[in-house]
LOZA-920223 format. One record per residue (C-alpha): x, y, z; residue in three letters. Coordinates in steps of 0.1 Angstrom, whole numbers, plus 5000, padded with zeros to 4 digits. Example, Ala and Ser with C-alpha at 12.3 -4.5 7.8 and 13.67 -1.06 7.14 Angstrom:
<nodes>
<node><x>5123</x><y>4955</y><z>5078</z><res>ala</res></node>
<node><x>5137</x><y>4989</y><z>5071</z><res>ser</res></node>
</nodes>
This chain:
<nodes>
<node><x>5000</x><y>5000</y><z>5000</z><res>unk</res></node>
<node><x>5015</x><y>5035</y><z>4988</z><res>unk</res></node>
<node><x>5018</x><y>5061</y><z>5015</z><res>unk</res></node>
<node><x>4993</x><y>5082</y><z>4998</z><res>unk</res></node>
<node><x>4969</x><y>5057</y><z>5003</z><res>unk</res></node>
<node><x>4975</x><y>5050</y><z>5045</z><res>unk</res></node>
<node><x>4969</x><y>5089</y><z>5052</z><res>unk</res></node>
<node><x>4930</x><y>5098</y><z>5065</z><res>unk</res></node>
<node><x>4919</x><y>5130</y><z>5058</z><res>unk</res></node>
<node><x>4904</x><y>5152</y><z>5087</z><res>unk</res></node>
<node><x>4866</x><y>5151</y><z>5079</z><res>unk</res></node>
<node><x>4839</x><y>5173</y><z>5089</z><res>unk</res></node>
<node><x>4831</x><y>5150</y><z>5120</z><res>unk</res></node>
<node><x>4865</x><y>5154</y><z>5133</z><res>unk</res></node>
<node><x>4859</x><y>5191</y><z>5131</z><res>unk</res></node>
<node><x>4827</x><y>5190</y><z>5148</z><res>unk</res></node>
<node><x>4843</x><y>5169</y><z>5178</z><res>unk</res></node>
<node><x>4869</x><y>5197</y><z>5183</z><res>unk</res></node>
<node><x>4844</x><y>5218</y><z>5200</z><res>unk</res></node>
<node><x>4862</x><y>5230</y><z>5233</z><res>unk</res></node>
<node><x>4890</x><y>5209</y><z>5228</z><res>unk</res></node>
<node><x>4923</x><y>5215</y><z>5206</z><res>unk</res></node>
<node><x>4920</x><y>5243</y><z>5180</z><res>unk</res></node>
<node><x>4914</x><y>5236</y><z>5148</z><res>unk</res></node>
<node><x>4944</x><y>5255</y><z>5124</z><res>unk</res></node>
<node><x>4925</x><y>5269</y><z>5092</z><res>unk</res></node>
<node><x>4946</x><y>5281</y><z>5064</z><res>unk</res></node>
<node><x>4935</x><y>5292</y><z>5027</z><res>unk</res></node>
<node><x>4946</x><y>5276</y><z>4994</z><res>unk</res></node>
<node><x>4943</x><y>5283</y><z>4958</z><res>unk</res></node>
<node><x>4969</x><y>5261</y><z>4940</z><res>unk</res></node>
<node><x>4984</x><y>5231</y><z>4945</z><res>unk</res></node>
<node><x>5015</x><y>5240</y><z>4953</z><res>unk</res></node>
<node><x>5002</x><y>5260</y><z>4982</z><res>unk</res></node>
<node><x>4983</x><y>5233</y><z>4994</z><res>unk</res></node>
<node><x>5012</x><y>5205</y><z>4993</z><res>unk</res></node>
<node><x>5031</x><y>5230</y><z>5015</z><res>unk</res></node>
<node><x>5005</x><y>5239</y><z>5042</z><res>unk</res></node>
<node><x>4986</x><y>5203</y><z>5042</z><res>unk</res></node>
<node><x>5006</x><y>5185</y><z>5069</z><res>unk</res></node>
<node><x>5005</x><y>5218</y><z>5092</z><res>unk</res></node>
<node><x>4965</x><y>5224</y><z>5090</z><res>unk</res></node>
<node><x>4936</x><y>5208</y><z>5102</z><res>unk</res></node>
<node><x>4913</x><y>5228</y><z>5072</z><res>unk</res></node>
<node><x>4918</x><y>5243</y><z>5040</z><res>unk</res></node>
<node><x>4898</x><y>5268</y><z>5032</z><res>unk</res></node>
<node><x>4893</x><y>5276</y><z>4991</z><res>unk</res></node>
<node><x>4878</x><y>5309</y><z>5001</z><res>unk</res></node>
<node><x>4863</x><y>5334</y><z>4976</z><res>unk</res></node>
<node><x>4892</x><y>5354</y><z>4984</z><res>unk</res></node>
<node><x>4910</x><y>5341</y><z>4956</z><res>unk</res></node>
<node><x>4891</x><y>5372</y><z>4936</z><res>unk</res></node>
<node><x>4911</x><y>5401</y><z>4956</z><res>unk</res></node>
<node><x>4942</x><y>5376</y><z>4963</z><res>unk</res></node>
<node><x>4946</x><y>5360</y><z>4931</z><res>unk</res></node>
<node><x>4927</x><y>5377</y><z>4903</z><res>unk</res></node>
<node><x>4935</x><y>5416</y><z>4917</z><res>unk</res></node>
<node><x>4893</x><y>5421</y><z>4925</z><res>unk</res></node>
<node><x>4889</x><y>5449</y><z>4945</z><res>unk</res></node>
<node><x>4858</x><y>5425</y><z>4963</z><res>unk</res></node>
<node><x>4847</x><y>5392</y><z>4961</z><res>unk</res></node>
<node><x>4817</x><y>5398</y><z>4943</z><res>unk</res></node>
<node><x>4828</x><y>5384</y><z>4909</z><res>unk</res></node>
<node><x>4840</x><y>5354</y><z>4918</z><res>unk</res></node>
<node><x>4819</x><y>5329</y><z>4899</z><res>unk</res></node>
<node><x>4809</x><y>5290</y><z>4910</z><res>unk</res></node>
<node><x>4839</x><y>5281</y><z>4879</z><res>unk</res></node>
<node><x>4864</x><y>5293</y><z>4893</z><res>unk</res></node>
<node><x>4858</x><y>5285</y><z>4928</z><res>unk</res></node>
<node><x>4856</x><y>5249</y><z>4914</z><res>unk</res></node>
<node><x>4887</x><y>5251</y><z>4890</z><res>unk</res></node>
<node><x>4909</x><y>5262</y><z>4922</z><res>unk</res></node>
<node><x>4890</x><y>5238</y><z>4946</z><res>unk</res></node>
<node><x>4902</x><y>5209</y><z>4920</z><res>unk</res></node>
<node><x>4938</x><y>5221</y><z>4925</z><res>unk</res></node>
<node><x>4936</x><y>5221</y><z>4965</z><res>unk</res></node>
<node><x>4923</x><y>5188</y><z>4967</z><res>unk</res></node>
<node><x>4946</x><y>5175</y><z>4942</z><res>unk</res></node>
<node><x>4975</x><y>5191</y><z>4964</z><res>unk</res></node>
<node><x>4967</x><y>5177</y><z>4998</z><res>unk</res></node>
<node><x>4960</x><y>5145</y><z>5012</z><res>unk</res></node>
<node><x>4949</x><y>5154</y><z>5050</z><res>unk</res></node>
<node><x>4931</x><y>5182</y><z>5053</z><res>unk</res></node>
<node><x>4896</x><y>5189</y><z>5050</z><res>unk</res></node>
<node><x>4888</x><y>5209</y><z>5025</z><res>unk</res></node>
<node><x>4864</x><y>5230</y><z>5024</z><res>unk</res></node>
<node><x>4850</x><y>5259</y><z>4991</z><res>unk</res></node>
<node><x>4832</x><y>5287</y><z>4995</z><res>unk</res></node>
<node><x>4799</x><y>5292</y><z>4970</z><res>unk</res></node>
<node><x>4805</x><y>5328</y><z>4954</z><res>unk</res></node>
<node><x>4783</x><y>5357</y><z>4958</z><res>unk</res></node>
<node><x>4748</x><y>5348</y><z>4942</z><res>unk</res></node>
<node><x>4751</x><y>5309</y><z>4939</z><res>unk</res></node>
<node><x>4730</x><y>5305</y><z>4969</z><res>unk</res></node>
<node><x>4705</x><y>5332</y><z>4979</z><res>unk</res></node>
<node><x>4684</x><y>5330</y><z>4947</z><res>unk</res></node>
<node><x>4666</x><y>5296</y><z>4964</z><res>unk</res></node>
<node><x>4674</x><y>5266</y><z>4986</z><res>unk</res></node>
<node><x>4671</x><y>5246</y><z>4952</z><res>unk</res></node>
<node><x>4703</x><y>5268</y><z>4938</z><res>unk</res></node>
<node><x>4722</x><y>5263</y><z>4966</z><res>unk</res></node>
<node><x>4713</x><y>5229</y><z>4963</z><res>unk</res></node>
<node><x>4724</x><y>5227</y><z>4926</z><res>unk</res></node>
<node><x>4753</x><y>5246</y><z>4928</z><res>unk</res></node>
<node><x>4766</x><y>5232</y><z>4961</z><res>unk</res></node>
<node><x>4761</x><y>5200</y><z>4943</z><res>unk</res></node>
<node><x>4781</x><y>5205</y><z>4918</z><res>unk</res></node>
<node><x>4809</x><y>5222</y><z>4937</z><res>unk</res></node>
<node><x>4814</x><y>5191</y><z>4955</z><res>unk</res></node>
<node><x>4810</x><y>5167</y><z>4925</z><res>unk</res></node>
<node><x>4838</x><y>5181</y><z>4903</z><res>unk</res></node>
<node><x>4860</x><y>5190</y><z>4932</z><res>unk</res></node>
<node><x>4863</x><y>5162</y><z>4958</z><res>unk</res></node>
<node><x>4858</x><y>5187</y><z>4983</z><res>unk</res></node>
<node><x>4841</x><y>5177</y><z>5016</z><res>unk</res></node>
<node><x>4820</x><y>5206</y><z>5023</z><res>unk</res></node>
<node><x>4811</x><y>5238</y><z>5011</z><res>unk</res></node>
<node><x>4810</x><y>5272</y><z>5033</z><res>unk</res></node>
<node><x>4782</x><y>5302</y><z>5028</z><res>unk</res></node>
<node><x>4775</x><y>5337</y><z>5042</z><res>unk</res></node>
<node><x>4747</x><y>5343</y><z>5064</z><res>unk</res></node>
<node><x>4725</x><y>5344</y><z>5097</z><res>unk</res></node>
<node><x>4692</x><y>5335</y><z>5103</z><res>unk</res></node>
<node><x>4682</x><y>5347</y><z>5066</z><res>unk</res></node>
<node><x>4701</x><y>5315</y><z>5056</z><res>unk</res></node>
<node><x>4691</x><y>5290</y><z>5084</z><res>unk</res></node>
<node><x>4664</x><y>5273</y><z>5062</z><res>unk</res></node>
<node><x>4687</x><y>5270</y><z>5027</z><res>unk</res></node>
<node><x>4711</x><y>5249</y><z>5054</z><res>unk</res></node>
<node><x>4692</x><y>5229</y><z>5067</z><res>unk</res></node>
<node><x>4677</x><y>5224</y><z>5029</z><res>unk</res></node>
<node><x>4714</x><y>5215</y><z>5024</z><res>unk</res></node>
<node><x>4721</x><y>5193</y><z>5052</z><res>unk</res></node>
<node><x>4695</x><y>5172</y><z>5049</z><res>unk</res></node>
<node><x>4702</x><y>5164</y><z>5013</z><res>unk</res></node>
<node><x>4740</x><y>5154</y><z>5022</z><res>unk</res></node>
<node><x>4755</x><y>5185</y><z>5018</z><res>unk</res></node>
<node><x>4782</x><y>5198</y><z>5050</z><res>unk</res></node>
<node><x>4778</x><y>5233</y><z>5058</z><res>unk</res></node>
<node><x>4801</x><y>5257</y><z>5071</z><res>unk</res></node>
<node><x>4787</x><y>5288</y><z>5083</z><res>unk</res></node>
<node><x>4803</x><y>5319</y><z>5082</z><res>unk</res></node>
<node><x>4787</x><y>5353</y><z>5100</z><res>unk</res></node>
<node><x>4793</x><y>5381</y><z>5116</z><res>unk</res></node>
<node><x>4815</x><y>5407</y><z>5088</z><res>unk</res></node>
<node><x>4801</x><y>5389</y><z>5055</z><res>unk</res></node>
<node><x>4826</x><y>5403</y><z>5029</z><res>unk</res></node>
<node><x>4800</x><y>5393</y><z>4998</z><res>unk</res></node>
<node><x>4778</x><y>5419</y><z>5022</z><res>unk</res></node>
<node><x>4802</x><y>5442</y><z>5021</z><res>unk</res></node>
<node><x>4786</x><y>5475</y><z>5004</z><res>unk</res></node>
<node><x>4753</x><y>5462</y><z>5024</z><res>unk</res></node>
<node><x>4770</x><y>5464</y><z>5059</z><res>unk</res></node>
<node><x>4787</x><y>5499</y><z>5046</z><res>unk</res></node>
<node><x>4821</x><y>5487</y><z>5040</z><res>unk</res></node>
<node><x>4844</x><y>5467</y><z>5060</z><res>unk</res></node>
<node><x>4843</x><y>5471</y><z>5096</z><res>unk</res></node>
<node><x>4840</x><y>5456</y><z>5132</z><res>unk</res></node>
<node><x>4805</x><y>5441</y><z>5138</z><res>unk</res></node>
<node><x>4788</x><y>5440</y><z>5176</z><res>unk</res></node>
<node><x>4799</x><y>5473</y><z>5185</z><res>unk</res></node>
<node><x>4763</x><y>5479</y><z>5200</z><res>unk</res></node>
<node><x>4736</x><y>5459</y><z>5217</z><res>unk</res></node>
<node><x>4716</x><y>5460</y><z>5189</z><res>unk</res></node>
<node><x>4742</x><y>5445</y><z>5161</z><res>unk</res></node>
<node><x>4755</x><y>5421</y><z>5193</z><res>unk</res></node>
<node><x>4718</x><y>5406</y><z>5193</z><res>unk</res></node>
<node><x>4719</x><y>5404</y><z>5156</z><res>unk</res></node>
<node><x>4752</x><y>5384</y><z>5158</z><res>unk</res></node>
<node><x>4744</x><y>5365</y><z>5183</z><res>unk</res></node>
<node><x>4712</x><y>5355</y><z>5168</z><res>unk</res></node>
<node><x>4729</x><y>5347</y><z>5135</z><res>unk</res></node>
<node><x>4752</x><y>5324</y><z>5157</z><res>unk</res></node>
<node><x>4728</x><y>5303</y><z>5171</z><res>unk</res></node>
<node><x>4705</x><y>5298</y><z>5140</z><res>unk</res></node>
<node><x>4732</x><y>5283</y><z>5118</z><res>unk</res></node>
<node><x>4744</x><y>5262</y><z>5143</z><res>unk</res></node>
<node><x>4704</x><y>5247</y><z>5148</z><res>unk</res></node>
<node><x>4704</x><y>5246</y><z>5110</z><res>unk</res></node>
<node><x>4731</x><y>5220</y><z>5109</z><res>unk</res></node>
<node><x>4766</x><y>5238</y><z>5103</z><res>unk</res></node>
<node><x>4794</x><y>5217</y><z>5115</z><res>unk</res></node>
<node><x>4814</x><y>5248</y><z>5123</z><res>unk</res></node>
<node><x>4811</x><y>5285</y><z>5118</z><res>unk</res></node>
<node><x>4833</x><y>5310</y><z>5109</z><res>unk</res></node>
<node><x>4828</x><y>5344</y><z>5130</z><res>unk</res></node>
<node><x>4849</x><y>5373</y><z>5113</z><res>unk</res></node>
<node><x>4857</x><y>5409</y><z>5122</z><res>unk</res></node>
<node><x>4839</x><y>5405</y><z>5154</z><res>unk</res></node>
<node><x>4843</x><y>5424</y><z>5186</z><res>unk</res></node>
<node><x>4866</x><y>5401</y><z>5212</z><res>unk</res></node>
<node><x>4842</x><y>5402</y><z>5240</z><res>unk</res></node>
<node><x>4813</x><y>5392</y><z>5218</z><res>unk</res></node>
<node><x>4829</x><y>5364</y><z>5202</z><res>unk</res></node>
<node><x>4837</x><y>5349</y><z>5231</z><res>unk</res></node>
<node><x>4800</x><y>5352</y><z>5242</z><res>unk</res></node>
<node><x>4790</x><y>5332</y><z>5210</z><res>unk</res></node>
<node><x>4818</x><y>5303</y><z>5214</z><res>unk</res></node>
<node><x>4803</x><y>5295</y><z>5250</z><res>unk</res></node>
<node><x>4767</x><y>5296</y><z>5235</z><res>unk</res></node>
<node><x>4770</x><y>5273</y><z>5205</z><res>unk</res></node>
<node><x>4774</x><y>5239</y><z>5204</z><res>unk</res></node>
<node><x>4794</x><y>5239</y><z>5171</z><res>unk</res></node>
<node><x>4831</x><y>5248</y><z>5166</z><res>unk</res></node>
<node><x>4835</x><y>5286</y><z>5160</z><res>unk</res></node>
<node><x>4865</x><y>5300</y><z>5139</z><res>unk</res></node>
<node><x>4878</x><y>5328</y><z>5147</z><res>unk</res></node>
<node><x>4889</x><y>5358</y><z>5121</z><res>unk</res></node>
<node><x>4892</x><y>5392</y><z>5136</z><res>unk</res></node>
<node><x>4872</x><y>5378</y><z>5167</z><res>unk</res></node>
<node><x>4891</x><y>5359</y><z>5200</z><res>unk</res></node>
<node><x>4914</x><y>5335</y><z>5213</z><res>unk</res></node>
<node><x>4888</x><y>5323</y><z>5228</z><res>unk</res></node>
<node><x>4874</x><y>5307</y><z>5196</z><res>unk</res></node>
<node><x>4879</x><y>5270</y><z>5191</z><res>unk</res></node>
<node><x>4898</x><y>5276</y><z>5161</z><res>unk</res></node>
<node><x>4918</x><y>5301</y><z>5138</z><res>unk</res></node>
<node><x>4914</x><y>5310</y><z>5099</z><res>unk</res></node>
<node><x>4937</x><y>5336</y><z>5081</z><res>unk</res></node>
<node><x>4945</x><y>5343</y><z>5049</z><res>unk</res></node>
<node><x>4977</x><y>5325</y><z>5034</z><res>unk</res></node>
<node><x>4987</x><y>5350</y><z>5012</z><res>unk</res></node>
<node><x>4982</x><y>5376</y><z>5045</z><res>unk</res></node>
<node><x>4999</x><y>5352</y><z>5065</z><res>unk</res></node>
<node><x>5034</x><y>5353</y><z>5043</z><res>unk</res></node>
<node><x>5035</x><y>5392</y><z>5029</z><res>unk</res></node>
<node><x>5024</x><y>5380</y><z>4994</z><res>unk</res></node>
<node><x>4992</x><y>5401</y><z>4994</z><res>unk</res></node>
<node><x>5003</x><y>5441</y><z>4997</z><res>unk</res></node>
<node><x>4965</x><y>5458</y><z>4988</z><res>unk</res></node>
<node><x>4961</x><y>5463</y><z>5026</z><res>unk</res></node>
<node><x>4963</x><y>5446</y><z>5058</z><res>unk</res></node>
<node><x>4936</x><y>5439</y><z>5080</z><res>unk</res></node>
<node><x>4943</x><y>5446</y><z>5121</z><res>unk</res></node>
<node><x>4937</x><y>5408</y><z>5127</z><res>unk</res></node>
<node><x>4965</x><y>5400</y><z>5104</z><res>unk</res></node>
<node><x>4998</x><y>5389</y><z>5121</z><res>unk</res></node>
<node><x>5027</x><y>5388</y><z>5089</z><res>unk</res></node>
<node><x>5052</x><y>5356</y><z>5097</z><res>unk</res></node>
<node><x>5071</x><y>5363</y><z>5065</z><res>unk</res></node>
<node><x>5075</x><y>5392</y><z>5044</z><res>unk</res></node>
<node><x>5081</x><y>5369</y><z>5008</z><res>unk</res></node>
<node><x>5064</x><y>5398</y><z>4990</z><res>unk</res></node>
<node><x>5097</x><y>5416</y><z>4991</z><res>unk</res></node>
<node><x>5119</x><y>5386</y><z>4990</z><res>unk</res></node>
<node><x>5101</x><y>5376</y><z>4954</z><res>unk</res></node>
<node><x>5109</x><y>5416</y><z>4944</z><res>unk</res></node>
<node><x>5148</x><y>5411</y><z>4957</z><res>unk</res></node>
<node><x>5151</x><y>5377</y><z>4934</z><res>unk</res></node>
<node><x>5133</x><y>5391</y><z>4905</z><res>unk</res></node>
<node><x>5152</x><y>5417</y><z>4905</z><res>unk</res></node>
<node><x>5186</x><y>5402</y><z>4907</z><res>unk</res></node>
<node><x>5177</x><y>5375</y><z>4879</z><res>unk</res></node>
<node><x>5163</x><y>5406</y><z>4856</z><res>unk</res></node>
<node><x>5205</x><y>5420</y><z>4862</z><res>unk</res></node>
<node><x>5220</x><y>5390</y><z>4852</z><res>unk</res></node>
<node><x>5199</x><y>5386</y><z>4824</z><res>unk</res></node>
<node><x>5208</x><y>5420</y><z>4808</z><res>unk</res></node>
<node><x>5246</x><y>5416</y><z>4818</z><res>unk</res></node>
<node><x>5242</x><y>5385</y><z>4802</z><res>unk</res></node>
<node><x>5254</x><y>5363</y><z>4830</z><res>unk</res></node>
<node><x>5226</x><y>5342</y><z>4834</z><res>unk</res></node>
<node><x>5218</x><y>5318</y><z>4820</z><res>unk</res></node>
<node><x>5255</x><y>5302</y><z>4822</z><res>unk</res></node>
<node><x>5275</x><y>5272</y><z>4810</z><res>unk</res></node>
<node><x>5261</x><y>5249</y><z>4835</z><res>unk</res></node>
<node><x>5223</x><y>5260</y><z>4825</z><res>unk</res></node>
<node><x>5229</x><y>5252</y><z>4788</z><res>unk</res></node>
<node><x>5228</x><y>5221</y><z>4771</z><res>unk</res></node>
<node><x>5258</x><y>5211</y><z>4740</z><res>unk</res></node>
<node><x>5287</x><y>5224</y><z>4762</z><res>unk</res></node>
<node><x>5312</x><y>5195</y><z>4773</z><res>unk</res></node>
<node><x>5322</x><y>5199</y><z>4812</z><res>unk</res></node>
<node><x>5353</x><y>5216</y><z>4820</z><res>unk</res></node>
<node><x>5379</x><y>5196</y><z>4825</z><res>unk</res></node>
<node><x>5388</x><y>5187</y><z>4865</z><res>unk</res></node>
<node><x>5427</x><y>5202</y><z>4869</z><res>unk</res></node>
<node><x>5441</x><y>5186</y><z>4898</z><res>unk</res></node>
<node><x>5462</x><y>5198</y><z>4923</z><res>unk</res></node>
<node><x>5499</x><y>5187</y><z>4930</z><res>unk</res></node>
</nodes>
């Protein structure tokens, strides 16, 4: 039996038992490359919609389409073997009707091997997942600041700054958790209310922007290494600046190329080895 085939893959129940216990280490992913590197470190990767302000220079999310979310959620699972992975359904694949959330969610999974699929939305939302879930579709949630909501919520800010948003929050917490989500993602969320809402559900919360106290953590990869310059959020903590490294390399190959130094002998192909001179 090949290696490939002994490793288990972290599945949505094994999220759902973290509740309270170790945190689960969420990552995103776009390409297979980035996913080979980050798949024995994480517990979840996360094909987030993302990938139209990270990859594709959006300045939202909004025109991220179902294809491409399932083009790059082909390339993740092909690049990992242990994580779950998860794709988020773009802006408009899943608000029209339960029954197109149904059909795209469907097919997201189908073509991609994914094991679950992650939407926007509170207690609007409740009854399209538990539509879902009962058909054999996993659920991740994801509330509180709801980037496809972005002009809707007036931009991108801190949410449960008053009682009254809090509630709303709260409220949105507890009713995709009844509707079957196996975990919820809680971003750009006031500390003290976040930990409110990972003592008062019973399904794992993720935190983004929100607390320590939250049974597990998501950033952005590209955030994460310096690779993504547009801005950077508060929550963000940078462990690498390869942004700057890539510039440094690029421009030391684009040197040697116009001092013609690169490529050299050893790169070419035709040109016998030099000889070996010995020393006496």
């Amino acid at each position: 039996m090949s290696a490939h085939a002994t490793i288990k893959r972290v599945s949505t129940r094994d999220l759902r038992a973290r509740k309270g216990g170790v945190p689960i280490v969420c990552l995103t992913a776009y390409t297979a490359p980035m996913a080979q590197f980050l798949d024995p470190h994480v517990d979840l990767l996360l094909v987030g919609d993302s990938l139209g302000m990270v990859v594709y220079g959006m300045d939202t999310t909004l025109a991220v389409t179902v294809d491409m979310m399932i083009n790059h959620g082909k390339a993740v699972v092909r690049g990992s073997q242990h994580a779950c992975v998860v794709v988020d359904m773009p802006f408009a694949s899943y608000q029209e009707s339960r029954e197109q959330a149904f059909r795209n969610a469907a097919r997201i999974m189908a073509e991609t091997g994914c094991a679950a699929v992650k939407l926007e939305g509170g207690t609007e939302l409740a009854d399209t997942i538990h539509f879902l879930t009962e058909r054999g579709i996993p659920v991740m949630g994801h509330i509180g600041l709801k980037p496809q909501s972005v002009h809707a919520a007036g931009g991108f800010r801190a949410h449960g700054r008053d009682a009254a948003e809090a509630a709303r929050v709260m409220a949105d917490a507890k009713a995709v958790a009844e509707a079957g989500c196996f975990n919820i993602v809680l971003e750009g969320t006031v500390e003290g209310l976040s930990r409110e809402i990972t003592a008062a559900v019973e399904v794992p919360i993720i935190g983004i922007g929100a607390s320590p106290a939250c049974d597990g953590q998501v950033l952005v990869t590209e955030d994460v290494l310096g690779l993504f310059s547009a801005f950077k959020p508060k929550f963000v903590k940078r462990y690498a600046d390869l942004g700057s490294q890539i510039s440094t390399v690029a421009a030391q190959y684009a040197e040697e190329v116009r001092a013609r130094t690169f490529p050299a002998d050893e790169h070419c192909f035709g040109i016998p080895a030099k000889p070996r001179v010995l020393e006496v």
